[in-house]
C-alpha positions as CSV (number, residue, x, y, z in Angstrom):
1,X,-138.5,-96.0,213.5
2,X,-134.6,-94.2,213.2
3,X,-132.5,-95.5,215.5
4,X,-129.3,-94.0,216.6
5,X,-126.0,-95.3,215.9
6,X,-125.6,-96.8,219.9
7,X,-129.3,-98.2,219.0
8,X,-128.4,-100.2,215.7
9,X,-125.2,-101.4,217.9
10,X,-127.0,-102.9,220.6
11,X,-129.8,-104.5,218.0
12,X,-126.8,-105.9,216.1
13,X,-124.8,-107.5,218.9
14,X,-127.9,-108.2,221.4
15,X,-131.1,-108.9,219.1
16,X,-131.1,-113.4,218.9
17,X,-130.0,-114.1,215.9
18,X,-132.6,-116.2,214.0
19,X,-134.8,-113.1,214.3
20,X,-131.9,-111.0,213.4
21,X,-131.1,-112.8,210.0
22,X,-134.4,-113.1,209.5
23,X,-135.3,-109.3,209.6
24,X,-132.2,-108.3,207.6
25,X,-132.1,-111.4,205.0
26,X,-135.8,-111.0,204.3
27,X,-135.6,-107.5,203.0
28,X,-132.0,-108.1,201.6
29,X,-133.8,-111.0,199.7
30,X,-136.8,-108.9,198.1
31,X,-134.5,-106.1,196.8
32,X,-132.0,-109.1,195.0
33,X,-135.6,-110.9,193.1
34,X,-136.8,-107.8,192.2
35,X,-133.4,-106.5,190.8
36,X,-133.4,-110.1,188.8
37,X,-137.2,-109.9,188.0
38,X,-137.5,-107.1,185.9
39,X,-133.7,-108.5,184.0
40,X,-135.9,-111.2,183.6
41,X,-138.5,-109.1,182.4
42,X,-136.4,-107.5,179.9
43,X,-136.0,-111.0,178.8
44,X,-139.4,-112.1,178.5
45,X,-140.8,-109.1,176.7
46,X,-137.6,-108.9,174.2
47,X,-137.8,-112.8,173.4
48,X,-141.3,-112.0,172.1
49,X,-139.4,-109.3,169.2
50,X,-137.5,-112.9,168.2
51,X,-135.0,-115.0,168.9
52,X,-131.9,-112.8,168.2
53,X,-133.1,-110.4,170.4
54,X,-133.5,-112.8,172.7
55,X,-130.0,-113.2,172.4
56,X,-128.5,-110.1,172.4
57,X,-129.9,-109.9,176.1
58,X,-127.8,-112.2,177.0
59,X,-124.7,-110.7,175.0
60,X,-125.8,-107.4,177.0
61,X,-125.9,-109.2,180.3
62,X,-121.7,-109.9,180.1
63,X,-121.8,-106.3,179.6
64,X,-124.0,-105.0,182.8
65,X,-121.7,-107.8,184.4
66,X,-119.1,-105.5,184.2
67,X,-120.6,-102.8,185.7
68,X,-121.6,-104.7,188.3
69,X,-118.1,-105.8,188.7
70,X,-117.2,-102.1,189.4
71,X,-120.3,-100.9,191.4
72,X,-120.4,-104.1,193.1
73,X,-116.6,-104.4,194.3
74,X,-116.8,-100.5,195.7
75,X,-120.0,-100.9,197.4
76,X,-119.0,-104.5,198.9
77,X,-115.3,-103.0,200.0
78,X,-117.7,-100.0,201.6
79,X,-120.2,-102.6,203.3
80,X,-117.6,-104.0,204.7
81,X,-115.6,-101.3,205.9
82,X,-119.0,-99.5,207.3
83,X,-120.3,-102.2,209.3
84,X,-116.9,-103.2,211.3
85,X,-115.9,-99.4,212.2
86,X,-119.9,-98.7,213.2
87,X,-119.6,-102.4,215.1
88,X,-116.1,-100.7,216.5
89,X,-118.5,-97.2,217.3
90,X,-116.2,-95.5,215.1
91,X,-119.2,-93.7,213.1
92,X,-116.6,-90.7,211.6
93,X,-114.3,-93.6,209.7
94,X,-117.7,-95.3,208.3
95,X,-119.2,-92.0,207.1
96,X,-115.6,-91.2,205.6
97,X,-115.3,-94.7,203.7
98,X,-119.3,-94.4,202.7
99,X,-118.5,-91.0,201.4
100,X,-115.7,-91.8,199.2
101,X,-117.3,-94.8,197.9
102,X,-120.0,-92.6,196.8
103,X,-117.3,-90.2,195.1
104,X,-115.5,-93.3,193.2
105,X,-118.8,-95.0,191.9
106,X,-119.6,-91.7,189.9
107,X,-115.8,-91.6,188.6
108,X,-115.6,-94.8,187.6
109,X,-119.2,-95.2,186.3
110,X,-118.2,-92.0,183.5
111,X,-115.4,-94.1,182.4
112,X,-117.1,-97.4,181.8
113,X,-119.5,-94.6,180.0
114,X,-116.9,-93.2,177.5
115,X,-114.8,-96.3,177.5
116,X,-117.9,-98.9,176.6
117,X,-119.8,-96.5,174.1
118,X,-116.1,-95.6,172.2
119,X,-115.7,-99.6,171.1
120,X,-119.1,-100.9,171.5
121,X,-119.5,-103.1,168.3
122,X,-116.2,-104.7,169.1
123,X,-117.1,-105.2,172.2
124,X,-120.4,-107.0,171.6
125,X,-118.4,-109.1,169.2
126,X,-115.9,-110.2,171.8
127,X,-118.7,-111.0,174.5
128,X,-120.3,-113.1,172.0
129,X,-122.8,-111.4,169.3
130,X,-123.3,-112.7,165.9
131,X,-124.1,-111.4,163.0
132,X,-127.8,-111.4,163.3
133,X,-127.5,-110.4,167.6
134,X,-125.3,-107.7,166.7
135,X,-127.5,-104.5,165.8
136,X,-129.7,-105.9,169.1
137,X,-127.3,-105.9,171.4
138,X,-125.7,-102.5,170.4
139,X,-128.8,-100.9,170.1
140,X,-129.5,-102.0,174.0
141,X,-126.3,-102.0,175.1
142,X,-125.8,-98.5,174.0
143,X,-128.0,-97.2,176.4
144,X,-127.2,-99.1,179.0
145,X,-123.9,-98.0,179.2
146,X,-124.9,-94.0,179.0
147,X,-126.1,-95.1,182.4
148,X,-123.7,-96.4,183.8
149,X,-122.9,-93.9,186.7
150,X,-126.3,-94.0,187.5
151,X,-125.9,-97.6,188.4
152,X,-122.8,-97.6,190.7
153,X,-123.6,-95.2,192.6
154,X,-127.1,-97.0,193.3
155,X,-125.2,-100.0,194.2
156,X,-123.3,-97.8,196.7
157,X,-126.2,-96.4,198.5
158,X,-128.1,-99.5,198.8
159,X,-125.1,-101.8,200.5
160,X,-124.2,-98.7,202.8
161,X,-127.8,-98.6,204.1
162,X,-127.7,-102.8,204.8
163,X,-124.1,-102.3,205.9
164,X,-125.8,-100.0,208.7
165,X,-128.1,-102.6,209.2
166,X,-131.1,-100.7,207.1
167,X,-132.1,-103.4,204.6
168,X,-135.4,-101.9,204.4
169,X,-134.7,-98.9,203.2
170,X,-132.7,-100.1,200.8
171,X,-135.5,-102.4,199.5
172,X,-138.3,-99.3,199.0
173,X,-135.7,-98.2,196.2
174,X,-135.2,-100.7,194.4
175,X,-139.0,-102.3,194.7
176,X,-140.0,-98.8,193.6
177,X,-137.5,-99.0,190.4
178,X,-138.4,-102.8,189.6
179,X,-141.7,-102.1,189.7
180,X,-141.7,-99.2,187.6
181,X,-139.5,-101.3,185.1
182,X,-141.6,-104.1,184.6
183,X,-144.7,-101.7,183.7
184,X,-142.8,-99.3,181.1
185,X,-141.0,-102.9,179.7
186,X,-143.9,-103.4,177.4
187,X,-145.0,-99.7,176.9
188,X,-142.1,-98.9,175.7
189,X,-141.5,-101.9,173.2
190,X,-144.8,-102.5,172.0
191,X,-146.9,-99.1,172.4
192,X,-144.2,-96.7,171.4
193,X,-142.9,-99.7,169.4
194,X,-139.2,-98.7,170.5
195,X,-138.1,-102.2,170.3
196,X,-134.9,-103.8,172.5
197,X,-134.1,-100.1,172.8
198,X,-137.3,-99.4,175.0
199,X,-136.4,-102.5,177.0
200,X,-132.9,-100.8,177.8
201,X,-134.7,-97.5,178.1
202,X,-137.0,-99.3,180.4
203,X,-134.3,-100.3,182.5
204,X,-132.3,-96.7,182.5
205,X,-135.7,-94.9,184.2
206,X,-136.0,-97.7,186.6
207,X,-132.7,-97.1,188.4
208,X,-133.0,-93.1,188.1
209,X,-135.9,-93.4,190.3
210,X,-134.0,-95.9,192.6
211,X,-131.4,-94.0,192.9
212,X,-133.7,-90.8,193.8
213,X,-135.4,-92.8,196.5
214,X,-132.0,-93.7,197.7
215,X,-130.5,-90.4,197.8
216,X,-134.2,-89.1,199.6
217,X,-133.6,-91.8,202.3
218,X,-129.8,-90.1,203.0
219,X,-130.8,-86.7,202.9
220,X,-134.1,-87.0,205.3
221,X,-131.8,-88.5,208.1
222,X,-133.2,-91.8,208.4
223,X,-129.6,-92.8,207.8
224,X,-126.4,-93.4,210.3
225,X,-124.0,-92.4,207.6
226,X,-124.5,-88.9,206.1
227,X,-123.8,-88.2,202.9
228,X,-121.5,-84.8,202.5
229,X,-118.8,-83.7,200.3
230,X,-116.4,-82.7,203.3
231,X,-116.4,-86.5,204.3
232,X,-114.9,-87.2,200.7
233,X,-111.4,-88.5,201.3
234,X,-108.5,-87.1,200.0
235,X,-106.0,-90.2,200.7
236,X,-105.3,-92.7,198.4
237,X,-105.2,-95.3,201.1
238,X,-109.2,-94.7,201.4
239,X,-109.5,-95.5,198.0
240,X,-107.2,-98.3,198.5
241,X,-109.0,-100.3,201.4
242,X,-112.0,-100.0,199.0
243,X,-111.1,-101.7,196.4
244,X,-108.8,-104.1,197.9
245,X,-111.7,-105.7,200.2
246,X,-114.2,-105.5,197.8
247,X,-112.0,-107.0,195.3
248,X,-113.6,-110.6,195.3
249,X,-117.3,-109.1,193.9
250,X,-114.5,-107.4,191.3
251,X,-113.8,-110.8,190.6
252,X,-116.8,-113.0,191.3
253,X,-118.7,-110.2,189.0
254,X,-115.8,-109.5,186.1
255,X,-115.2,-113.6,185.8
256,X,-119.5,-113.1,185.5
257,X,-118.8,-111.6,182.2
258,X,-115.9,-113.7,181.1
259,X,-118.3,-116.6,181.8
260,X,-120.9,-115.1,180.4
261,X,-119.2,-114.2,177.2
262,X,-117.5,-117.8,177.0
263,X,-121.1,-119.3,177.2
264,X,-122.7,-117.0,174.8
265,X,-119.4,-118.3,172.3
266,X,-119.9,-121.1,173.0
267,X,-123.5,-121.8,172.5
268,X,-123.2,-119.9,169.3
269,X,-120.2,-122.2,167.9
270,X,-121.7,-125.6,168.7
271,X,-125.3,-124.7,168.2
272,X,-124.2,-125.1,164.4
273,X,-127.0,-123.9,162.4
274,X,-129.3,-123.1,165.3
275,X,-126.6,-120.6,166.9
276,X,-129.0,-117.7,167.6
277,X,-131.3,-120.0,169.6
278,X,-128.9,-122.0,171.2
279,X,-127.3,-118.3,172.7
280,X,-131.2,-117.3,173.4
281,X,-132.0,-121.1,175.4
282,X,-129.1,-120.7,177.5
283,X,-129.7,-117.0,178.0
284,X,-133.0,-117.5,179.4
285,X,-131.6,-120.8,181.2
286,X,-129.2,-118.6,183.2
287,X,-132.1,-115.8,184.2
288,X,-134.3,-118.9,185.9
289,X,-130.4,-120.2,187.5
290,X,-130.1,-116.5,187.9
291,X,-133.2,-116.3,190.1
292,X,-131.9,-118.3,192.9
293,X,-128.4,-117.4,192.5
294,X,-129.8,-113.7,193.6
295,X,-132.2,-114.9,196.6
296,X,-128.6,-116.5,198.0
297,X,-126.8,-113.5,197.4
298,X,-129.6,-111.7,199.3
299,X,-129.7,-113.9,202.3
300,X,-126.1,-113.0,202.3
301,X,-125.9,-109.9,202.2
302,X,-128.4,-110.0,205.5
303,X,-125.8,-111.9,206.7
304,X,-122.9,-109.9,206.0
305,X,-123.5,-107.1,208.5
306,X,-124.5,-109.1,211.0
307,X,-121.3,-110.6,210.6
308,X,-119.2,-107.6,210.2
309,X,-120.9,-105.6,213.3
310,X,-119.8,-109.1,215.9
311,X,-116.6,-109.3,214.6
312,X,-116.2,-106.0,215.2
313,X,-116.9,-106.2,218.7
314,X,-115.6,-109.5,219.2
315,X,-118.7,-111.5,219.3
316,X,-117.5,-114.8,217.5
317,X,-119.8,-116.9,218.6
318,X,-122.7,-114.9,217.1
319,X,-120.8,-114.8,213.7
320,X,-120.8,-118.5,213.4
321,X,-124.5,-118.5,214.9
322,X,-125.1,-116.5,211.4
323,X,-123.3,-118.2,209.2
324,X,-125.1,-121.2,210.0
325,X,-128.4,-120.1,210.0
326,X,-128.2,-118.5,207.1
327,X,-127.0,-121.9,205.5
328,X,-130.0,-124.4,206.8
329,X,-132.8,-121.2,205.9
330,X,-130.7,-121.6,202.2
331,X,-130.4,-124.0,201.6
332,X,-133.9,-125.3,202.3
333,X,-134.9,-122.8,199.8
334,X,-132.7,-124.2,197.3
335,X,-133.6,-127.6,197.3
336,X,-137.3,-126.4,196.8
337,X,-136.2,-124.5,194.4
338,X,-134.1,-127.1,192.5
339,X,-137.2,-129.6,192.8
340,X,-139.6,-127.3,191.1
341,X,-137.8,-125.8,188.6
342,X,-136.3,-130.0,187.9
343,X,-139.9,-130.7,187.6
344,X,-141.2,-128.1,185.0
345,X,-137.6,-126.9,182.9
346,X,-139.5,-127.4,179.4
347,X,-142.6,-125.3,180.5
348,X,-140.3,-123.1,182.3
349,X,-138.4,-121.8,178.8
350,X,-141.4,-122.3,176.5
351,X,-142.8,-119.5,178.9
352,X,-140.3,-117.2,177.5
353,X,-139.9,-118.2,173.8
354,X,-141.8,-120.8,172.4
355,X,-139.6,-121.8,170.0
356,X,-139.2,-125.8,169.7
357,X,-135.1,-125.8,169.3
358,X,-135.1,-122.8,172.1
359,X,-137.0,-125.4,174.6
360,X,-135.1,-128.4,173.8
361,X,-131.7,-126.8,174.3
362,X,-133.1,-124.4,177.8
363,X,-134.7,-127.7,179.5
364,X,-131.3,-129.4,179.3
365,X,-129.3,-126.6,180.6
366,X,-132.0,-126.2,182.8
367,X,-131.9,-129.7,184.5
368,X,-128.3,-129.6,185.1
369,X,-128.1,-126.3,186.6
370,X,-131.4,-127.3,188.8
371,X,-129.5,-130.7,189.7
372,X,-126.6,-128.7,191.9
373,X,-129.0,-125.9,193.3
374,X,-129.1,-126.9,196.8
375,X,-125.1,-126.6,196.8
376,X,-125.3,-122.9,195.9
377,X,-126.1,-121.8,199.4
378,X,-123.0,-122.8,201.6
379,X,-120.5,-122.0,199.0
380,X,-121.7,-118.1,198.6
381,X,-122.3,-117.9,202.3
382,X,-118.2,-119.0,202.6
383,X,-117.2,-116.6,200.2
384,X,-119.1,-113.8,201.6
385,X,-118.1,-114.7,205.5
386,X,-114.1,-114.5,204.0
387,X,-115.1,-110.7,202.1
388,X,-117.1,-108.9,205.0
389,X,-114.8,-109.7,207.7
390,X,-112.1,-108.2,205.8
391,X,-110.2,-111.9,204.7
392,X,-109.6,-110.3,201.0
393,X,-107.0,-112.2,199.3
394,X,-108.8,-116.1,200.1
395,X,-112.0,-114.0,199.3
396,X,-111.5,-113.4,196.2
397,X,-109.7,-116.9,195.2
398,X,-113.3,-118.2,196.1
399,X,-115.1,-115.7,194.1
400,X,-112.7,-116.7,191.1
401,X,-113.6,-120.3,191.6
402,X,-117.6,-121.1,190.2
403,X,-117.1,-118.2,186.8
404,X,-113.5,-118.6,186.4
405,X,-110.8,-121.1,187.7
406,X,-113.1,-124.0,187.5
407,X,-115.6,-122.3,184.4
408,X,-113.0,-121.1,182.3
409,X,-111.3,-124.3,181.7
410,X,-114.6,-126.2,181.8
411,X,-116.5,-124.4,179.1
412,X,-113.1,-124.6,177.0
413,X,-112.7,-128.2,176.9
414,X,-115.9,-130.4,178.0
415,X,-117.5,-128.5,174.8
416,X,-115.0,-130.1,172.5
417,X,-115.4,-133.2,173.9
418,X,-119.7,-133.6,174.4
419,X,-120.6,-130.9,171.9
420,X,-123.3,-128.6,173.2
421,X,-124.2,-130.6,175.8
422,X,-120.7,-129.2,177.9
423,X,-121.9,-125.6,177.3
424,X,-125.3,-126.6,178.8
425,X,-123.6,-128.6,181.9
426,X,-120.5,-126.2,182.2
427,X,-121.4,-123.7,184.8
428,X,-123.6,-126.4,186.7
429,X,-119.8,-128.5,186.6
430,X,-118.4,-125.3,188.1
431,X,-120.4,-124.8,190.7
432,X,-120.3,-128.4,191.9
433,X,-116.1,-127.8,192.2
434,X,-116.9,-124.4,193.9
435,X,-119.0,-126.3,196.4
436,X,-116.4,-129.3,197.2
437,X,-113.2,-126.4,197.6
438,X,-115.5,-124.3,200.1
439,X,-115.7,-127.1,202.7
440,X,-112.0,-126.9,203.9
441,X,-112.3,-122.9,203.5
442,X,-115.0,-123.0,205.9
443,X,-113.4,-125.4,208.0
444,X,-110.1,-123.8,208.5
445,X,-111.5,-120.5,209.1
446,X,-113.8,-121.6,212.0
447,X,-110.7,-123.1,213.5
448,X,-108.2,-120.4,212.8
449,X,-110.4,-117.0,212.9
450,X,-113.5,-117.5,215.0
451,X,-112.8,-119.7,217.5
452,X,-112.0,-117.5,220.2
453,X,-113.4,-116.6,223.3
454,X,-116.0,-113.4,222.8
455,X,-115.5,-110.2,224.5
456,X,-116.9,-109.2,227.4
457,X,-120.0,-111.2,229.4
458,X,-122.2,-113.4,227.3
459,X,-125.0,-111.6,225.6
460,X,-128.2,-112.3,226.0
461,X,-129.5,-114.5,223.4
């Protein structure tokens, strides 16, 4: 069923909010595993080439992390900017932001395009490739990047559709495109023996049917936000409020990379002799981590305009209501998670490449990272809260925190100090530091932000 804009308001600020989250979150959640199955696909089919291909995923992966960090920071400074002016029934300024969003995806999509394929060797060198990765990764890369503008914009249109409070519509498109993924993944490797370049190609048809479902969804009305060129802004302050609010995903996805990079390096420097599978072990570690990371992320982003449409009308009491059931439902799932995966890490990588270095090496990393799991829930919930009420600056210290002011120094100097064993325990150490400066964050920001009295007569609950 469609509903109208005065509809999706009263659902958003009346509806109780267990059933609320749920509704949102649970859609949300499917679109985020899917989007991190079929990278994990890519994964499993590629390790079965060999182990440097195995690798060179993971070398890729810091690259698709920066054009995440773009698409990503536009279409999380759009969500937020759509959800509090629809929450404030001021559907014109939404539909102007959502528009221009659209518009600076595609720009900046072509230049990561010409920018990425103009230096691309040197740039798998820098984000960790060796000699043997090398003609992998630029082989997959290489296509990945022609596709770039394909990718942002998707990112756009999905977070404007849950910004409106439409997570399932988001979800058909990129179910659709998983799906279709994880089918052509060995077709295009193995039958039409294409290699890692079918995997990327794989990937690149994927999201051009994703992002033709997407575009079908907007253009049959069963959208608030309409896309048009007249709603394209011309005002640089548009562009501005954009980019500034969605600068933490800029930086939680850009310090992805770094970290990513770092780790790749890393595992490459001290895995001596067995470099390529010590870069392969922690590249498939980092999927499974991956995995959970993503059902967070899509618990939050349930959240997030839920959030957005009650602080927008001045129901704080139904913002914290949120919050905080999106923290017990996550991190429930996160201890189970961490308690499975803690039980079966060895399995778990052989699964993928059953290479006797490549399992010894995973399981480790794997074992940390499951040991801190049931952390990860409350500390991207905080961060998120700060970034889709509009809180940008603290936002994005947070985001820097787990791949960057905590990781960067950590997988610099615990390596030096333990050997491998810091690169397998570095972002796991991060994450545990991200968790401990989130408690005051939350805390202060209860205190300072939402404890107020909510507008108007109580809802109905």
């Amino acid at each position: 069923m469609i509903l109208s804009s005065a509809e999706q308001h009263k659902r958003m600020t009346e509806k109780a909010i267990p059933g609320l989250v749920t509704s949102l979150a649970v859609p949300t959640t499917l679109s985020q595993l899917i989007t991190i199955i079929y990278n994990t696909a890519d994964t499993y089919f590629v390790s079965h080439i060999g182990t440097s291909a195995s690798g060179a995923v993971g070398v890729s992966f810091a690259l698709q992390s920066i054009i995440q960090a773009v698409g990503f920071g536009v279409s999380m400074g759009c969500a937020s900017l759509v959800s509090r002016r629809l929450g404030e029934k001021k559907d014109r300024e939404a539909e102007t932001y959502a528009n221009s969003a659209v518009f600076a995806a595609i720009v900046l999509g072509l230049l990561l395009t010409v920018s990425g394929l103009s230096c691309l060797s040197p740039l798998m060198r820098l984000l960790g490739a060796t000699d043997t990765i090398l003609p992998f990764s630029c082989a997959y890369s290489r296509i990945i990047l022609m596709n770039a503008p394909v990718m942002c914009t998707s990112f756009v249109l999905n977070n404007i559709l849950k910004s409106e409070g439409e997570a399932r519509l988001s979800m058909i498109g990129l179910c659709a495109g998983g799906l279709i993924n994880i089918g052509l993944d060995p077709l295009f490797i193995f039958t039409f023996k294409m290699g890692i370049s079918g995997a990327a190609l794989a990937t690149v048809v994927s999201q051009i049917v994703s992002l033709t479902i997407l575009v079908f969804m907007f253009r049959s009305g069963r959208s608030i936000i309409k896309l048009r060129v007249s709603a394209v802004s011309k005002e640089f302050s548009t562009y501005w409020q954009l980019v500034k609010i969605g600068f933490p995903t800029i930086c939680r996805q850009g310090m992805g990379s770094v970290a990513s990079a770092l780790l790749n390096r890393g595992a490459a420097l001290y895995g001596g002799e067995f470099a390529d599978a010590s870069v392969a072990a922690v590249t498939i570690s980092n999927k499974i981590y991956m995995l959970v990371r993503s059902m967070m992320i899509g618990i939050g982003q349930g959240f997030q305009p839920i959030a957005g449409y009650n602080y927008g009308a001045k129901l704080y009491s139904r913002v914290k209501k949120a919050f905080w059931f999106s923290v017990l439902a996550g991190t429930c799932i996160c201890t189970a998670a961490s308690v499975a995966i803690g039980l079966n890490t060895g399995a778990i990588i052989r699964w993928f490449r059953d290479d006797p270095k490549v399992v010894e090496i995973g399981a480790l990393a794997l074992t940390f990272a499951a040991a801190v799991m049931p952390l990860m829930a409350y500390s991207t919930f905080v961060n998120q809260l700060y970034q889709c009420l509009g809180f940008s600056l603290w936002a994005s210290v947070l985001a820097s925190c787990r791949q960057g002011i905590f990781f960067i120094p950590i997988i610099l100097l615990l390596p030096r100090a333990i050997g491998l064993m810091g690169v397998q325990m570095a972002q796991p150490a991060a994450d545990l530091m991200t968790f401990l400066v989130s408690v005051p964050f939350q805390i202060v920001f209860f205190k300072t932000v939402l404890n107020k009295q909510d507008a108007g007569l109580p809802r109905p609950e």
